[in-house]
C-alpha positions in Angstrom: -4.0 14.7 -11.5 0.1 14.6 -12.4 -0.1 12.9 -15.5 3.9 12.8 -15.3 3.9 11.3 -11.9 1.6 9.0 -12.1 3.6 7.4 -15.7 6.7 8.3 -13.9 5.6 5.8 -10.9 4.0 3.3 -13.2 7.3 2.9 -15.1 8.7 2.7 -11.8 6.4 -0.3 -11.2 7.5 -2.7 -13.9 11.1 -2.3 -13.0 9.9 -3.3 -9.5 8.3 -6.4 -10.9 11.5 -7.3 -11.9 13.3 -6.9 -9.3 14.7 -9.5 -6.5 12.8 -9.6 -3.1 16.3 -8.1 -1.6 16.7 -5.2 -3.9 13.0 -3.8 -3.3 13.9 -4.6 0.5 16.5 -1.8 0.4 15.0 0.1 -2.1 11.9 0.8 0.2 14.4 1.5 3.1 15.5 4.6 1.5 12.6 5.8 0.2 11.1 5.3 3.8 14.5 7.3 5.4 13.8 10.0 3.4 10.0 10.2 3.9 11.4 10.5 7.7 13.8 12.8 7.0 11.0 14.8 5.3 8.6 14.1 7.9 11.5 15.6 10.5 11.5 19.0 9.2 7.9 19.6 8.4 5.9 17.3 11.2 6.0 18.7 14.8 4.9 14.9 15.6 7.1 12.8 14.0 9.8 15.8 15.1 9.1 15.0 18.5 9.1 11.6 18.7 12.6 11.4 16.5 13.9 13.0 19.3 12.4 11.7 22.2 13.5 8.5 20.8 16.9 9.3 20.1 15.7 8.0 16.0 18.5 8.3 13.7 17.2 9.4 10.6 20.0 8.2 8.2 19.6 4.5 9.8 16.0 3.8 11.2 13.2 1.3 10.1 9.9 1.4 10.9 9.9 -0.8 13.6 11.4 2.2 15.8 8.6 4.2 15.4 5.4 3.5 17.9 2.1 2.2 16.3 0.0 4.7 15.0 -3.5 4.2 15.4 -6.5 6.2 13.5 -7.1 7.7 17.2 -3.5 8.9 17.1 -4.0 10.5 13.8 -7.0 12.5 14.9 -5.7 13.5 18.2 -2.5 14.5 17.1 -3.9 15.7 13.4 -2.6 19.4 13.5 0.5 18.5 14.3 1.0 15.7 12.3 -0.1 17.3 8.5 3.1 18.7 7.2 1.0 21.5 5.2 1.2 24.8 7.5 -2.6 26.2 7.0 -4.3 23.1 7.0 -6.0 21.8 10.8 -8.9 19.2 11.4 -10.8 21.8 12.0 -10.7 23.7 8.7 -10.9 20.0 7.4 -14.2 19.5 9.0 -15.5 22.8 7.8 -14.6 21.6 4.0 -16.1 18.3 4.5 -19.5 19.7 6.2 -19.1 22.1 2.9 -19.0 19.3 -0.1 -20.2 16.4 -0.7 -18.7 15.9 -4.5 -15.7 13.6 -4.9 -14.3 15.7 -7.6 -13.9 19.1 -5.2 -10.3 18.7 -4.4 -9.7 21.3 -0.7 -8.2 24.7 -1.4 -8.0 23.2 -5.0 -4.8 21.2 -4.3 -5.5 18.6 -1.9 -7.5 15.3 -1.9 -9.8 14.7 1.2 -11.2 11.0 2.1 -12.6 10.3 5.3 -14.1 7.0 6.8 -15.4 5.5 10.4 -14.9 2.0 9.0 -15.5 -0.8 11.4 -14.1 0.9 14.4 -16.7 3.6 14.1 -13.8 6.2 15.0 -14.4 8.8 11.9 -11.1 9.8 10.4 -9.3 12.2 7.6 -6.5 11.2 5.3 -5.2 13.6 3.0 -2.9 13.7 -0.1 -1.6 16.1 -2.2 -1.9 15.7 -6.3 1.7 14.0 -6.4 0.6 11.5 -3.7 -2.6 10.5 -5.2 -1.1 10.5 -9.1 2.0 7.7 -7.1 -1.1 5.5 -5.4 -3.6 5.8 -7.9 -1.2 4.4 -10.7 -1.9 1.0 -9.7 -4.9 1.1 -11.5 -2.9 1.2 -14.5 -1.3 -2.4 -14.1 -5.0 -3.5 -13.4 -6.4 -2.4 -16.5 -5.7 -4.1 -20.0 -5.9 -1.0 -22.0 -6.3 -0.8 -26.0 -7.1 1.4 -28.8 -10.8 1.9 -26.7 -12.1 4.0 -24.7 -13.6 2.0 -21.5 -16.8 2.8 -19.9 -16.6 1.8 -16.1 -19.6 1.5 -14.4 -19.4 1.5 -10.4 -22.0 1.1 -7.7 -21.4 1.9 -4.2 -21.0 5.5 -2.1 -21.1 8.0 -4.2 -22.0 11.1 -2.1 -19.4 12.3 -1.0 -14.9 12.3 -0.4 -15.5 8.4 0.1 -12.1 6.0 -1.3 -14.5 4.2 -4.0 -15.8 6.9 -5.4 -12.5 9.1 -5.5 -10.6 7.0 -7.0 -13.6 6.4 -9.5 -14.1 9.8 -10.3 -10.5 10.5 -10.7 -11.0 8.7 -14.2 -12.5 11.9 -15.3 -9.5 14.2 -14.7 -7.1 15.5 -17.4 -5.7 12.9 -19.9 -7.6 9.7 -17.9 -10.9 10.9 -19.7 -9.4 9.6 -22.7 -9.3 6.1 -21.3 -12.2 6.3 -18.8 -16.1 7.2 -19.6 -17.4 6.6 -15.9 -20.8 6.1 -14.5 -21.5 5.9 -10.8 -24.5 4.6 -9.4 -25.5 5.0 -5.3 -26.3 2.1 -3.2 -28.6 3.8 -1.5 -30.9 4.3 -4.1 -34.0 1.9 -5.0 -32.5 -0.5 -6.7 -34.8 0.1 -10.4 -33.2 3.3 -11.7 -29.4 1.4 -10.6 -30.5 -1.4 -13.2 -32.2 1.1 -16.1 -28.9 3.3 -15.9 -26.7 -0.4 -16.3 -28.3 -1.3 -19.1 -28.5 2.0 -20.8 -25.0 2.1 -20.2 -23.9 -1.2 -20.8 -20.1 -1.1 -18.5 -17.0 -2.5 -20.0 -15.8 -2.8 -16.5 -18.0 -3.0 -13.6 -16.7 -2.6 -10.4 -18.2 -2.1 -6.3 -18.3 -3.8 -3.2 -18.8 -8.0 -3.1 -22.1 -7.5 -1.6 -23.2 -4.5 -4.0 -22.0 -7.2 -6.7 -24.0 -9.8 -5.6 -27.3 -8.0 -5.3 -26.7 -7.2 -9.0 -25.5 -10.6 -9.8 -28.8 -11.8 -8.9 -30.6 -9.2 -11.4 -28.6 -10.9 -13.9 -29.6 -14.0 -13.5 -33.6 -12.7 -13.3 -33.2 -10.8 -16.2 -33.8 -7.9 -15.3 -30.0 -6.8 -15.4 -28.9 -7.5 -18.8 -25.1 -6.2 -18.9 -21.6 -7.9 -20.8 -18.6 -6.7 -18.5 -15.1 -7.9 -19.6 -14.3 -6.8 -16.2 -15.3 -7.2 -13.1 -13.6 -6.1 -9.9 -14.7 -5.6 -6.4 -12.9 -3.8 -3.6 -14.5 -2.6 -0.5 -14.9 -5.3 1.7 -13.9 -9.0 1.4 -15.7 -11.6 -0.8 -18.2 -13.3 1.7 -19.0 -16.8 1.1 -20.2 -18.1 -2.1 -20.2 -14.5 -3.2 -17.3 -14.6 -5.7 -18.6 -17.8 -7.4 -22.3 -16.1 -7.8 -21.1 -13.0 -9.1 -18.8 -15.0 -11.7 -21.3 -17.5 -12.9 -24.0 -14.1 -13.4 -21.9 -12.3 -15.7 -19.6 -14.9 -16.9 -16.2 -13.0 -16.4 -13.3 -13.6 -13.7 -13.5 -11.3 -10.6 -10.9 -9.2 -9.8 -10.5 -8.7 -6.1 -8.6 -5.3 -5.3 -7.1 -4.7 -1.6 -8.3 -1.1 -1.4 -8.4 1.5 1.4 -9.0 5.4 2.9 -5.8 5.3 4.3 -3.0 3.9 1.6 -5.7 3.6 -1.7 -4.7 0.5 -3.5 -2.9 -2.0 -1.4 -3.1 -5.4 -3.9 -5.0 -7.5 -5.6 -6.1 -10.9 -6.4 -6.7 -12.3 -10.0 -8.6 -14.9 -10.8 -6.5 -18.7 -10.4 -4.4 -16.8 -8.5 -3.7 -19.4 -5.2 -3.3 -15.7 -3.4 -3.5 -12.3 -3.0 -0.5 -10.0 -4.2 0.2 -6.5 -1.9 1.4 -4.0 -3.4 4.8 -3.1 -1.6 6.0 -0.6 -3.9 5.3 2.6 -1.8 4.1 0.0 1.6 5.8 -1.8 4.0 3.9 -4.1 5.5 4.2 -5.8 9.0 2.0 -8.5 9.7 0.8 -9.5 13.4 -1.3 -12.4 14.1 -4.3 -9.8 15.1 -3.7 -6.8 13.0 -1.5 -5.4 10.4 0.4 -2.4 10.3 1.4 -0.6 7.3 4.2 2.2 6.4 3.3 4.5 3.6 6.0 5.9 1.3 4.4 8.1 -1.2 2.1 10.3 1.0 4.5 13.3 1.9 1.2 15.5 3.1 -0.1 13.1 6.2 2.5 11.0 6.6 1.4 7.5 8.1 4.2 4.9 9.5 3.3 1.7 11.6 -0.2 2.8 10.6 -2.3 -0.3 12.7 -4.5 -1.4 10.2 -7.5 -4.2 11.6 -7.2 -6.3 8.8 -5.5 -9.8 9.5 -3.4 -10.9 6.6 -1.7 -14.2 6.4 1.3 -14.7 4.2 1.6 -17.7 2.0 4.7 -19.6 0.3 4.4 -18.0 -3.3 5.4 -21.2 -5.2 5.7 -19.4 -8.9 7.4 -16.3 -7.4 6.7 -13.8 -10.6 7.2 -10.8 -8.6 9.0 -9.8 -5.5 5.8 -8.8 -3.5 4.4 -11.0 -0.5 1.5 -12.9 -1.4 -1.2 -13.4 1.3 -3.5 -16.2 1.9 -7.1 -13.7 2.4 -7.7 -10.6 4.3 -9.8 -11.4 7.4 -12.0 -8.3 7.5 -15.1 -7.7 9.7 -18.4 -7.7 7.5 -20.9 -5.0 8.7 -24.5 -6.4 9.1 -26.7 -4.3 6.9 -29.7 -2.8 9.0 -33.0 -4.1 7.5 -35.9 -1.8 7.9 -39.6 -1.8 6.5 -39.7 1.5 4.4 -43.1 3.0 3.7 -44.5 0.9 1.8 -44.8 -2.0 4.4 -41.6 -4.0 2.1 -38.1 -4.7 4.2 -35.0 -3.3 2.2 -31.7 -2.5 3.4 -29.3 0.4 3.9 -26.0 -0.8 2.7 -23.1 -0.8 6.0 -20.8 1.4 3.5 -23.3 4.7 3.9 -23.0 4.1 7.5 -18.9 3.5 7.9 -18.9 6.7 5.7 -21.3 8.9 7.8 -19.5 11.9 8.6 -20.9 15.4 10.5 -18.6 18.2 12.2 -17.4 17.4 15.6 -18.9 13.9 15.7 -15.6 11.9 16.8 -17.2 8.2 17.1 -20.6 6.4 16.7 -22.8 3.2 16.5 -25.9 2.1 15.5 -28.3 0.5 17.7 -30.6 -1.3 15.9 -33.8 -2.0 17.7 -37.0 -3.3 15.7 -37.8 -3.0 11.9 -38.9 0.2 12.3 -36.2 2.3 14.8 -32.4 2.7 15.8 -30.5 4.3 18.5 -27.9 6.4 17.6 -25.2 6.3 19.6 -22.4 9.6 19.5 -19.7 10.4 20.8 -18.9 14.2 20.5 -15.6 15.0 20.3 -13.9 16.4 23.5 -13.7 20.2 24.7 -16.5 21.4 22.1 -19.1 23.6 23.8 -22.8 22.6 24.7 -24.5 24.6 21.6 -21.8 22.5 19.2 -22.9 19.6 20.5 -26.8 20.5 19.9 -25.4 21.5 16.2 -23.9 18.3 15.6 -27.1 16.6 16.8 -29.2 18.7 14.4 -26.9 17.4 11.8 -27.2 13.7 12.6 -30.3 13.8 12.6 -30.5 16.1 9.1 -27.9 13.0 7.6 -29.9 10.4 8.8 -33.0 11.3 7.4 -31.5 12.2 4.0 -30.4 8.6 4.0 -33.5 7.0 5.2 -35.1 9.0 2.6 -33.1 8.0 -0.2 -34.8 4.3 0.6 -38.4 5.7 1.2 -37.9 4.6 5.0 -39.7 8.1 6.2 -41.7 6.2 8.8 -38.2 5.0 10.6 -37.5 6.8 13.9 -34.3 7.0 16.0 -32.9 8.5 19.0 -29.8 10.1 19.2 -28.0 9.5 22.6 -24.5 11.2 23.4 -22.0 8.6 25.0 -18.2 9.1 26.8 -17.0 6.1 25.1 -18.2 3.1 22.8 -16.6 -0.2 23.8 -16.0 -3.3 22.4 -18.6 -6.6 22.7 -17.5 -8.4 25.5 -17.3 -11.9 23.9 -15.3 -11.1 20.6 -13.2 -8.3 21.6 -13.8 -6.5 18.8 -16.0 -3.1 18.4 -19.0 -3.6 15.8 -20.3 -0.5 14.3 -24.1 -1.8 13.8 -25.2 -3.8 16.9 -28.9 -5.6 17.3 
C-alpha cells in the first residue's frame, strides 16, 4: 500500500467536496486527457483506436471513445494492459496459483477477478498507486479516533475477490494501526461464523445485504450477540425489507457502499440520506436508461473508459447540494437466486450467489448454473476459444475439483452435477437479460 498516495488523494478529496459542480467538471477532463495521453503511448488498443478515430488527445471526452464491454477487455486484454510482461494468460496461471487476497502478482500488482451476473469471468488489475487512489475512500467512510477498530466482514474470502481485497488491505503497512480485521466465509456452516463474532465482538461489521440479514436474524434469536457502531454492506443491493431488518437487529444505521471489481468504491449511501452519492473524483459517469457506463481516472495499469457497467442508476435533484457529486435515486442491480440444496444430512441450506459470480478456473471464459432438483445442477461452460482438446479436459477436471470443494465446504457431498461444454450462453427470452443461476 502507498501510504503517501493514498493521504495524498484523500486530501485531494476534501478539497473536491468543496468544490463547485463546474470546477470538478474540468478538473476530471484533464485528469481523463492525460490518462489518454498515457493510455496512447503504452496501450496498443487505445493506440489504435486514437487513431483510427482521428481522437485528439489534447481535446477529447469520453464520449469519443466506443463502449467498452467486459467481453472487450478479455478479448483484447494483452493489448490493452499497459504493463509489457503481463498477458491473460500469465494472469490465469497466477490466479489458478493463489487463492489468498493478500498475494499481490509479481509482488507489485493487485489482481481481482469476477463473472458477476453476466457470467462472463473477467480480470482487472491495478498497480499499488491505483489501488492506494481508489481504496482512500474508505477513509471518508470511517470515523476514526484515538482506537484501533476491529472490522469484522462475512462474505468471499477465498480468493482475489473485491470484498475481501479491499478488506484485507486493512492489514497492510500503517492501516494495521487502524484496522484489526476478521473475515469470516459465507460458505461455511453458519455455527463457527457466529462463535468467531462473538469472540470477536466487531466494531464495524460489514458484507453483503443478504449475508447481513442471515446474521440479523441470529441477533434477534440470540444466538448472535454482537454491538457494531457500524454497519455497512456493499456487494449487491439492499433487497426489500432487508435494510430495515438488519437496522432494527443490531440497532445501528446501515451504510450502503456502491462497490465493484472493476473501479472499487463507486459511492455510498448514509443513513437519512434521500439518495445515493457517487463518487466522481477519479469516475465519470454516463448514465443510460438500461446501463451505465463509467470512465476510470486513477487506474493507469488496465485502463477502463466508457466501461458498460449493468447497473441502472437514476439521478435525482439533490435538494441540500453539500457536495458537487451526482446523487442517484438506487442502483437497479440483478439479485442472484441462491441455489438451495439438501446437504448430507437430509437439511436444505444454501450456497451464497457471491461463491458462484466469483468461480474462476484457467481457460473457462463463461458459465451458468442449471439448477435441476435439490439434489443436482448442470454446469454449463463455455471454454474459451482456440485452446486445445486436452485443455479443455483440464479445465473440466478443475470445475469439477472447485465445485466439489464448495459443495463440501456446506457438507453437500451427496450433490451431483454435470458439466456440459456450450458455444455460447444467451440471454432468457422474456427479460432480455442473462441470469447466471437458472431453475
Amino acid at each position: 500500500m502507498e501510504i503517501r498516495t493514498l493521504l495524498k488523494t484523500r486530501f485531494e478529496h476534501i478539497l473536491n467536496e468543496r468544490r463547485s459542480r463546474q470546477s470538478l467538471t474540468e478538473r476530471n477532463l484533464k485528469k481523463f486527457r492525460k490518462l489518454v495521453a498515457h493510455a496512447n503511448s503504452t496501450s496498443p488498443y487505445y493506440a489504435r483506436i486514437i487513431k483510427k478515430n482521428s481522437i485528439d488527445i489534447t481535446a477529447c471526452t469520453p464520449g469519443d471513445f466506443p463502449v467498452l464491454t467486459k467481453r472487450d477487455v478479455m478479448e483484447n486484454f494483452d493489448h490493452i494492459i499497459t504493463v509489457p510482461h503481463m498477458t491473460k494468460r500469465s494472469i490465469a496461471d497466477f490466479l489458478a496459483a493463489s487463492k489468498d487476497p493478500l498475494a499481490l502478482y509479481d509482488g507489485k500488482y493487485y489482481i481481482l477477478h469476477t463473472s458477476g451476473s453476466s457470467g462472463e469471468i473477467g480480470y482487472f488489475v491495478y498497480s499499488r498507486q491505483d489501488w492506494a487512489r481508489g481504496f482512500a475512500h474508505v477513509l471518508r467512510i470511517h470515523d476514526f479516533k484515538l482506537r484501533r477498530k476491529k472490522l469484522a466482514f462475512f462474505g468471499a474470502t477465498k480468493g482475489h475477490f473485491a470484498g475481501i481485497s479491499f478488506v484485507t488491505t486493512g492489514r497492510r503497512s500503517l492501516l494495521k494501526l487502524l484496522y484489526r480485521i476478521a473475515a469470516f466465509d459465507i460458505n461455511s456452516p453458519l455455527q463457527p461464523v457466529l462463535d468467531g463474532l462473538n469472540a470477536f465482538q466487531p466494531d464495524i461489521l460489514t458484507g453483503y445485504p443478504s449475508a447481513l440479514t442471515i446474521l440479523a436474524r441470529k441477533q434477534e434469536s440470540g444466538e448472535l450477540a454482537i454491538s457494531p457502531t457500524s454497519l455497512e454492506s456493499s456487494g449487491e443491493p439492499v433487497a426489500g425489507d432487508d435494510g430495515a431488518i438488519i437496522q432494527k437487529a443490531f440497532k445501528t444505521p446501515l451504510v450502503n457502499l456502491y462497490s465493484c471489481t472493476e473501479h472499487m468504491f463507486m459511492g455510498v449511501a448514509k443513513p437519512g440520506a434521500s439518495g445515493m452519492y457517487v463518487f466522481e473524483d477519479d469516475l465519470i459517469f454516463n448514465f443510460r436508461d438500461d446501463h451505465t457506463c463509467v470512465t476510470n481516472l486513477f487506474n493507469y495499469t488496465l485502463p477502463l473508459i466508457r466501461y458498460r457497467m449493468e447497473d441502472v442508476l437514476r439521478p435525482l435533484p439533490d435538494k441540500v447540494g453539500i457536495l458537487p457529486y451526482t446523487m442517484v435515486r438506487e442502483i437497479v442491480g440483478r439479485m442472484e437466486q441462491a441455489p438451495l440444496f439438501l446437504n448430507r444430512h437430509g437439511i436444505e441450506d444454501f450456497i451464497s450467489p457471491h461463491i458462484i459470480n466469483e468461480f474462476h478456473v484457467k481457460h473457462l471464459r463463461r458459465f451458468q448454473m442449471q439448477l435441476l432438483d435439490k439434489t443436482s445442477f448442470l454446469f454449463k461452460a463455455c471454454f474459451e476459444p482456440g485452446i486445445r482438446d486436452e485443455q479443455k479436459a483440464e479445465a473440466s477436471r478443475n470445475i469439477q475439483k472447485r465445485m466439489r470443494e464448495i459443495l463440501a465446504e456446506k457438507e453437500m457431498d451427496t450433490v451431483t452435477f454435470t458439466i456440459k461444454e456450450f458455444n455460447d450462453l444467451c440471454a432468457d427470452e422474456r427479460t432480455g437479460k442473462f441470469k447466471l443461476i437458472v431453475s
